[in-house]
C-alpha positions, -999 to 999 in steps of 0.1 A, spaced: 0 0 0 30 24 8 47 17 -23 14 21 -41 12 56 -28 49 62 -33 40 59 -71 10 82 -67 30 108 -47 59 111 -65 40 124 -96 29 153 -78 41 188 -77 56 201 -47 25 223 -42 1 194 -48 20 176 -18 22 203 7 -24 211 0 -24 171 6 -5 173 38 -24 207 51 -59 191 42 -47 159 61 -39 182 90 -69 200 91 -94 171 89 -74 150 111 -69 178 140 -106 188 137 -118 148 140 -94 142 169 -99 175 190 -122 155 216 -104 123 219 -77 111 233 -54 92 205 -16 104 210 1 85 187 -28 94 156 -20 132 170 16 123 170 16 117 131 -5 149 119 17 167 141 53 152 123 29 160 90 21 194 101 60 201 109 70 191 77 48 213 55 59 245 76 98 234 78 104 203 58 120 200 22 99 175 -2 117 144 10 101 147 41 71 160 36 69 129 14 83 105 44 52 118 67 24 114 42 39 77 35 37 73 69 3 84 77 -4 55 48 11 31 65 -10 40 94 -44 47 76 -33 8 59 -32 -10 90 -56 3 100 -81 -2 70 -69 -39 63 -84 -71 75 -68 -101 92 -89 -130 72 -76 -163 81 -86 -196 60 -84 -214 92 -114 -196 108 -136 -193 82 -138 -230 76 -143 -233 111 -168 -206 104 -188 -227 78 -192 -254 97 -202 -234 127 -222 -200 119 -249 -214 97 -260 -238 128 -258 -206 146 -274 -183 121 -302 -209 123 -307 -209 163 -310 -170 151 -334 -172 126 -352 -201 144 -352 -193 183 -384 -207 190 -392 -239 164 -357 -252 163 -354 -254 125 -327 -268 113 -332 -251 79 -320 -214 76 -327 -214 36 -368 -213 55 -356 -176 70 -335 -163 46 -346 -167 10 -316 -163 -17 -330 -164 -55 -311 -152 -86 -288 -173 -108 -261 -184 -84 -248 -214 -107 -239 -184 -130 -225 -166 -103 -205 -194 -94 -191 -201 -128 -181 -160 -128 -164 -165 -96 -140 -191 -113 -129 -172 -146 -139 -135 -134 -135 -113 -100 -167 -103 -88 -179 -69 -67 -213 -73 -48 -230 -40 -48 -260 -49 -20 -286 -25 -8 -285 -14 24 -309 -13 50 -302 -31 85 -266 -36 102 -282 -68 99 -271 -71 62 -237 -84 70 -248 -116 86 -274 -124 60 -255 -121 32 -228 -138 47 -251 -167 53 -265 -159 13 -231 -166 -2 -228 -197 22 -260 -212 9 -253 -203 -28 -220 -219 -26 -204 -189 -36 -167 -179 -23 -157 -157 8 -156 -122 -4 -137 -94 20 -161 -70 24 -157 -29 41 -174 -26 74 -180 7 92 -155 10 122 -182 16 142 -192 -23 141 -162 -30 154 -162 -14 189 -172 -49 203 -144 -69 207 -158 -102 200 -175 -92 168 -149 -72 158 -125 -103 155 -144 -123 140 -156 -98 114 -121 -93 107 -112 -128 104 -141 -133 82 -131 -110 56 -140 -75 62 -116 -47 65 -126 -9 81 -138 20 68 -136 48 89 -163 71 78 -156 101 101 -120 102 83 -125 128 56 -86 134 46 -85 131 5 -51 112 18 -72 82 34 -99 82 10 -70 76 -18 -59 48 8 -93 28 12 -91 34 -27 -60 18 -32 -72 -12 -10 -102 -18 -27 -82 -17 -62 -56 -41 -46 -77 -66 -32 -97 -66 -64 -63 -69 -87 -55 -99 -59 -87 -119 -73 -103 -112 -42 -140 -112 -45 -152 -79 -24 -186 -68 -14 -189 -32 -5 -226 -11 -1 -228 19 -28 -254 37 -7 -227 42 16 -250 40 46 -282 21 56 -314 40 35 -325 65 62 -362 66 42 -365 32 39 -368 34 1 -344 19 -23 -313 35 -31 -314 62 -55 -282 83 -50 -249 62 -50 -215 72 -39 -192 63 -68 -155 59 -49 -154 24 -43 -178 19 -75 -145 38 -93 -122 6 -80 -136 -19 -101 -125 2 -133 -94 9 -120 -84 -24 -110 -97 -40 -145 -74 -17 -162 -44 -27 -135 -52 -62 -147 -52 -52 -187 -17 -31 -182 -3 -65 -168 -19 -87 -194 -35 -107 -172 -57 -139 -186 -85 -131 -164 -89 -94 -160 -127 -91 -155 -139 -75 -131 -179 -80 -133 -207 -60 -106 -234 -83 -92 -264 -64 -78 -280 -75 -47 -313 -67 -36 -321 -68 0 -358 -68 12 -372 -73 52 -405 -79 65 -390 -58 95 -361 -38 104 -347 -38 138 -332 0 136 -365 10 114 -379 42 140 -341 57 143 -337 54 108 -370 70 97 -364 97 128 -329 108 111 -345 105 78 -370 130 93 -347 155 109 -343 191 95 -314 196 70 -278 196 81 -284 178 112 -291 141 96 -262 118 109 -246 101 87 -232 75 115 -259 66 141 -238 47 171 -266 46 192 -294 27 174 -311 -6 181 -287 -27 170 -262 -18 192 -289 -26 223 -279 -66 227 -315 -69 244 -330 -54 216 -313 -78 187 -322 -109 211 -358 -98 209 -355 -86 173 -344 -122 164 -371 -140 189 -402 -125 175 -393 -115 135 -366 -135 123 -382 -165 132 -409 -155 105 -402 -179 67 -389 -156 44 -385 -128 70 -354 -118 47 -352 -127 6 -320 -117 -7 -322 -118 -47 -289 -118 -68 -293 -95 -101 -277 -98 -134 -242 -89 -133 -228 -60 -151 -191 -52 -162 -175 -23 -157 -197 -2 -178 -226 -7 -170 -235 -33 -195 -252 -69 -188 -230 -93 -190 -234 -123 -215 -248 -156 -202 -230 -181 -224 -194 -178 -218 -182 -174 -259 -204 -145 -262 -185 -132 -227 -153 -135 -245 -161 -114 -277 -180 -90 -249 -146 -87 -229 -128 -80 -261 -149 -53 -276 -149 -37 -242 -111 -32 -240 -110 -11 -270 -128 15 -253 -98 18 -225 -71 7 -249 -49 30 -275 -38 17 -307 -3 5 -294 -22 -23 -275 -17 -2 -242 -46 12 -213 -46 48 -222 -55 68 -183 -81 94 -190 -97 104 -155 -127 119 -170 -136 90 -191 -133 66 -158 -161 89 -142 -181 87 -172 -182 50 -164 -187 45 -136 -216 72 -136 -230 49 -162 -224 19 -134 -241 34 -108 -270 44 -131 -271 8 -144 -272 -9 -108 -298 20 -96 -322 3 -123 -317 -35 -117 -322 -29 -77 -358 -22 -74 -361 -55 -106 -345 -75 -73 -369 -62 -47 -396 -80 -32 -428 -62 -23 -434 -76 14 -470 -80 31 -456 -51 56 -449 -25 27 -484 -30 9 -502 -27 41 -483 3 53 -483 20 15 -526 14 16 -524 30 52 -508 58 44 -529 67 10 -558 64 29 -540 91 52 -535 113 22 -575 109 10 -585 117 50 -566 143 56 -567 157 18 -530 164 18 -500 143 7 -475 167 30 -456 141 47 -453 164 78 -487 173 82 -501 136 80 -470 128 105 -481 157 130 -519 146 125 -540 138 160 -545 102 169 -579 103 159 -576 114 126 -554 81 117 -585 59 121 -591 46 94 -625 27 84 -623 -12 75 -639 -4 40 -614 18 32 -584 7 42 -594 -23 24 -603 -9 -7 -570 10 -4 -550 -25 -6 -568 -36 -32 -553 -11 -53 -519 -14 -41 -522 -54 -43 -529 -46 -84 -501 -20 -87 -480 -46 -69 -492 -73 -96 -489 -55 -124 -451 -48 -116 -445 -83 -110 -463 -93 -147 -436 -67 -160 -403 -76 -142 -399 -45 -123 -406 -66 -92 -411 -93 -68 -439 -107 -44 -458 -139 -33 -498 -131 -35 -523 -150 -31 -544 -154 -60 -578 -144 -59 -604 -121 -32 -585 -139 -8 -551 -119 -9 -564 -87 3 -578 -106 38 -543 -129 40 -521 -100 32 -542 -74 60 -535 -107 85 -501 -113 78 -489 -77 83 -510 -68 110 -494 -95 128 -459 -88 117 -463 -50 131 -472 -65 166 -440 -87 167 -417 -59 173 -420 -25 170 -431 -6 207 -459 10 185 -473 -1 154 -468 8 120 -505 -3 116 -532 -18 143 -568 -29 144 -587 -15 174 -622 -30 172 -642 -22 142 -612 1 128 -578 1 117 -554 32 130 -519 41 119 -507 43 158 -468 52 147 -471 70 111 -436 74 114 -428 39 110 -460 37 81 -438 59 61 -410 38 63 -422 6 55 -441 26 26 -413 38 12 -399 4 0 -424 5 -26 -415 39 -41 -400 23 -68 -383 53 -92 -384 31 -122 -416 24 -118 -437 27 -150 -470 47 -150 
C-alpha cells in the first residue's frame, strides 16, 4: 500500500503535496480534538511540521507514513483457518438465530436467496466479482454472509464501518471473516486515496469484495437512488491494472443484490434521522437498536423467526460499464474483447483518461440504480403500510408528509372499507409490476389476498416495533406510529416504476 502511494506521490508537484498534507492536518486535528489518541496526534503533528519546515523528501516521508497508518488500519486479518471453522459453525448458529423458538434446522426457510447463483458461481472461477447490496439493516452483513454460504459462492472481503467493530468479540471475528474498516468520520482526501487503493488491490489480488454503494443504511426506507461512486470507481481501476499486466482473467464483473425485510430492527431511528431538519441528519448513528444486545435478542425472537422474513435476490451482473453481462461464456469473451478497445490506445496499451473513468462509472451506478428495485420483493408489511398511508392522504386531503405525521391520533382511524379498498389497489399495482419484471412478491391469487395480506402484516407489526406501523382496534384500523408507516411505505417507491 505504501509503495502504491509512493508511485502516486511522486507524480505530484511540490504544491500538490504540501495542499495534501495541510488538508490531512486539518481534517485530522478537527476529527481528533475531543479524543484522546496520542500517537494518531503524533503523526499529523510530524505531518504538520513538515509542510511548515520540511523540504519534499520529508514531507513525502510523513504522508507515506500516515499511509502506513491509515493501511493497518483499513486492512483485515482473514484467516482460511477460521472461516472454515466458520462454515461449519455459523450457519448452525445463524439458524438458532433465525429459528429461536421452532428449532429449525433449515435457515434457507428464514433467509430466502433467489437469482442465478450457478452463473455466479461459474463468474467467480474465470472472473473477479464486486457485490454491490442494498443497504438497509446492520443486519445485512450476517445475511448475506449466510447468502453466499448457501449459494456456494466464495468468501468475499467486504468494508465494514469502524463503528461495528467497537465490540471486541464481533470485531475479531468480522475481521477474520473477511472485512476490512472504513472509517467514515476520516475525511482526509489522503485516506480516502488509501481505502481506494485497497479496494483496487484486493480486487487486482482476485479477491472477491462486497462493499454497499449507498454508503450508509437507506434512512427513508426506500431503495437507493443516490450512489456514492468511490469504491464503485475501483472496479475500473483495478480492470485496467489487470489489462496493463496482461493478465488472462482481468474481468472484473458488478453483481447487484437486492435486500428486502418484512422488519427492520433500527426501522424508527432510521426513519427519525430520515426525518430530521437539513444539516443535522447523521450520517453515522452509534446509538441505534442494533447496538442494544436486548434489543437484537428480541428482534431475532419474534421477526426472524418468521419464513422468508429476509429474501436476498442476486441481479444480473454487469461489467465495468454498466452493461449486462453475457450468459453463455463465448459470447463473454467477444464482450470482454470489444470492451477493451474502449480503454485501450492503438499500441495495445490502457490509455488513463480520468474523465472517461467517471463517465463510467456514472453509467455503473446508473445501471445498478435500475436493476435494484427488478430484485426487490414487495413484502406484506410494505403494501399494508403504502394502503395505510394513501388512505392518510384521502383523510386528511393532503400528501404533505409532515402534516399527515403531526396529524392527532384520531384522525389516523381509518375505516375497515377503506383501508381495504386501499390495498386492493396497491395489491394490483403490486401485480402489475410483478407481470412486467420490475418486481417481486408472493400473493395469493384471488379475493382472498387482500384478507391474508391485512393478516399477515397486521401480525408482523405486533411482533416488534413498541408501537405499530398499523393496528386494528375493534371495528377500525389506526396508523398508531405514522412514522414507522412511512418507512415501510417507502420500499415501494420504486423510481423506475412505469405509469
Amino acid at each position: 500500500m505504501v509503495e502504491r502511494a509512493r508511485t502516486r506521490l511522486d507524480a505530484t508537484t511540490d504544491t500538490e503535496l504540501v495542499e495534501l498534507l495541510e488538508d490531512v492536518v486539518y481534517h485530522e486535528r478537527r476529527r481528533l480534538r475531543h479524543r484522546d489518541e496520542p500517537e494518531q496526534l503524533s503523526r499529523i503533528d510530524a505531518a504538520a511540521h513538515s509542510v511548515v519546515r520540511g523540504d519534499r523528501s520529508g514531507r513525502l516521508d510523513a504522508a507515506l507514513q500516515l499511509v502506513g497508518a491509515f493501511s493497518e488500519e483499513i486492512h483485515g486479518r482473514f484467516d482460511p483457518r477460521i472461516y472454515k471453522f466458520a462454515t461449519r459453525a455459523l450457519p448452525r448458529g445463524l439458524t438458532a438465530l433465525l429459528s429461536p423458538r421452532r428449532g429449525n434446522a433449515d435457515p434457507s426457510t428464514r433467509l430466502i436467496v433467489q437469482g442465478d447463483t450457478e452463473w455466479l458461481r461459474e463468474l467467480a472461477r474465470e472472473s473477479t466479482l464486486i457485490l454491490a447490496p442494498t443497504h438497509v439493516s446492520n443486519l445485512d452483513s450476517p445475511m448475506i454472509g449466510l447468502a453466499l454460504y448457501l449459494s456456494g459462492l466464495p468468501p468475499f472481503v467486504y468494508g465494514a464501518g469502524l463503528n461495528l467493530f467497537s465490540n471486541p468479540v464481533m470485531g475479531w471475528w468480522m475481521h477474520r471473516l473477511g472485512a476490512y474498516t472504513v472509517d467514515r468520520t476520516k475525511r482526509a482526501s489522503l485516506y480516502k486515496a488509501t481505502l481506494k487503493d485497497y479496494s483496487v488491490r484486493s480486487l487486482t489480488t482476485r479477491h472477491h469484495s462486497l462493499f454497499f454503494p449507498g454508503g450508509t443504511r437507506s434512512r427513508s426506507g426506500a431503495i437507493e437512488t443516490h450512489l456514492k461512486k468511490g469504491l464503485l470507481g475501483t472496479g475500473i481501476a483495478a480492470w485496467q491494472e489487470m489489462l496493463t499486466a496482461k493478465r488472462s482473467d482481468p474481468e472484473v464483473y458488478i453483481v447487484p443484490l437486492t435486500l428486502s425485510f418484512q422488519l427492520v430492527l433500527e426501522a424508527n431511528t432510521l426513519i427519525q434521522d430520515h426525518l430530521a431538519e437539513a444539516g443535522r441528519q447523521r450520517y453515522i448513528i452509534d446509538d441505534d437498536e442494533f447496538a442494544r444486545p436486548r434489543r437484537l435478542v428480541e428482534f431475532a425472537n419474534r421477526v426472524l423467526e418468521l419464513d422468508a422474513s429476509v429474501v436476498a435476490r442476486f441481479g444480473t451482473p454487469l461489467d465495468c460499464l454498466g452493461n449486462p453481462v453475457p450468459r453463455q461464456r463465448t459470447e463473454r469473451v467477444a464482450a470482454a474483447a470489444r470492451r477493451h478497445r474502449y480503454v485501450v490506445g492503438r499500441d495495445g496499451r490502457v490509455e488513463s483518461d480520468l474523465q472517461r473513468d467517471r463517465m463510467y462509472t456514472d453509467r455503473l451506478a446508473d445501471a445498478l440504480v435500475k436493476a435494484y428495485p427488478r430484485g426487490a420483493q414487495a413484502m406484506v408489511t410494505h403494501m399494508a403500510a403504502d394502503a395505510a398511508w394513501s388512505c392518510l392522504e384521502a383523510k386528511l386531503g393532503t400528501k404533505d408528509v409532515y402534516r399527515i405525521l403531526r396529524s392527532p391520533l384520531e384522525q389516523r382511524r381509518i375505516a375497515s372499507a377503506d383501508l381495504r379498498a386501499a390495498l386492493e389497489v396497491t395489491i394490483e399495482r403490486v401485480r402489475r409490476g410483478v407481470d412486467a419484471g420490475r418486481w417481486h412478491a408472493d400473493l395469493t391469487p384471488g379475493p382472498d389476498a387482500i384478507a391474508l395480506v391485512l393478516q399477515q402484516a397486521l401480525d408482523r407489526f405486533q411482533r416488534y416495533h413498541r408501537s405499530y406501523a398499523l393496528t386494528r382496534r375493534q371495528d377500525v384500523f389506526v396508523v398508531e406510529d405514522p412514522q414507522l408507516c412511512l418507512y415501510y411505505r417507502n420500499r415501494l417507491l420504486y423510481t423506475h416504476e412505469e405509469p
